[in-house]
C-alpha positions in Angstrom: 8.9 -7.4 19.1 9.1 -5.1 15.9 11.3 -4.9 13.5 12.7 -1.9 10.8 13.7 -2.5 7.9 15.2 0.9 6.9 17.3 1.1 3.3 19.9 3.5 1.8 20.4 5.8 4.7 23.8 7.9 2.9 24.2 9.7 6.6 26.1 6.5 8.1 29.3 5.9 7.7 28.8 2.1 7.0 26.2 3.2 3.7 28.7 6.1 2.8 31.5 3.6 2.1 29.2 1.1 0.2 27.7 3.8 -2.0 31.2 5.4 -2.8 32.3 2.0 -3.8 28.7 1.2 -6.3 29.3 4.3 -7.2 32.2 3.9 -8.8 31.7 0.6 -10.1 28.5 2.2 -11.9 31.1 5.1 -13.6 29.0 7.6 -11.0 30.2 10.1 -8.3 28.2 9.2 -5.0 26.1 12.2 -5.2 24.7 10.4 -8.2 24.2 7.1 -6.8 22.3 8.7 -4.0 19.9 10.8 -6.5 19.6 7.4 -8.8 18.5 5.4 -5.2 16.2 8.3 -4.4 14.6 8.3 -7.7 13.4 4.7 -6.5 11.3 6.0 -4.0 7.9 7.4 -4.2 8.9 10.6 -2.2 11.9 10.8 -4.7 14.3 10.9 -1.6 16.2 8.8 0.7 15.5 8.5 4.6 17.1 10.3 7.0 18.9 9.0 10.3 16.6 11.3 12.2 13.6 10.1 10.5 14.7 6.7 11.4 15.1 7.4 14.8 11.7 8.7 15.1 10.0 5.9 14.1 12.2 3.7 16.3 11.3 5.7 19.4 7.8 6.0 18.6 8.0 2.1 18.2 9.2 1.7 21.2 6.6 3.5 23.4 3.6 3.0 25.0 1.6 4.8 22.3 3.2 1.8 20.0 2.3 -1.1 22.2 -0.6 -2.6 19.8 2.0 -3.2 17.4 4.1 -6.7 17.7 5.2 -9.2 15.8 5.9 -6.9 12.7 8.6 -4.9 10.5 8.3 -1.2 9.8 9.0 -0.9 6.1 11.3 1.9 6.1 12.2 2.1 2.7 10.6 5.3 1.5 8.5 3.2 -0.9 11.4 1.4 -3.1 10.4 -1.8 -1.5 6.8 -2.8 -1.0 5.4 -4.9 1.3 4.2 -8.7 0.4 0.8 -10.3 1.5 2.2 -13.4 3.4 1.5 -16.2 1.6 -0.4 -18.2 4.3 -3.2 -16.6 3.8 -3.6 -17.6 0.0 -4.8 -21.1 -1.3 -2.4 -21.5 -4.0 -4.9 -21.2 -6.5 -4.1 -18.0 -8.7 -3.9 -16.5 -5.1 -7.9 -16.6 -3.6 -8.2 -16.4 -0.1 -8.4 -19.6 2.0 -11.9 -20.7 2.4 -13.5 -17.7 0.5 -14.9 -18.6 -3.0 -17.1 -15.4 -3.3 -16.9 -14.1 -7.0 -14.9 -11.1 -7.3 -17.4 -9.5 -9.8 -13.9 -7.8 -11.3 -13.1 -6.5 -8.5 -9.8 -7.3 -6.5 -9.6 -9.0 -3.2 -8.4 -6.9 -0.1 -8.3 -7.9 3.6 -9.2 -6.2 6.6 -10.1 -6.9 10.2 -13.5 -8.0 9.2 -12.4 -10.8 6.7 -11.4 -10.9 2.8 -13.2 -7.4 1.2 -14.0 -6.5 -2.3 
């Protein structure tokens, strides 16, 4: 199973309604609200319905199948994805079981274990 986690698509009706109404809450005309969302993102645009569909599709094929048990983060960069925090200690956030000095270096995982 996979999940998407798209955000501010303006092309469906739903999203239209909702930014019309922030919009003018926030003294803006929609058109605004779209380019202040958009602004958010690191491509400096919001995602399209197509684009959305194509990642569903391609999600849901064979060419996809190694992929379970996750959400697509769809948001164009405005919303980054967290480390889970299972695999932290608690402890100002090193790995379980891994006391190797970082030597100033940060911490990254991979397939092959807990990487400087």
């Amino acid at each position: 199973m996979v999940g998407l986690r798209p955000q501010d698509i303006p092309e469906t009706d739903t999203l239209k309604e909702a930014f019309e109404i922030r919009a003018k809450v926030s003294g803006m005309t929609s058109e605004q609200f779209q380019e202040v969302l958009a602004s958010k993102t690191h491509a400096r645009r919001l995602m399209t319905l197509a684009e959305m569909a194509d990642v569903a599709a391609f999600m849901a094929s064979d060419k996809a199948s190694g992929m379970t048990g996750t959400t697509v983060n769809l948001t164009m960069g405005s919303l980054d994805d967290k480390r889970p925090s299972s695999l932290y200690n608690g402890e100002g956030g090193l790995p379980r079981g891994d006391r190797a000095p970082t030597q100033g270096r940060p911490y990254r995982f991979s397939p092959l274990g807990w990487l400087h």
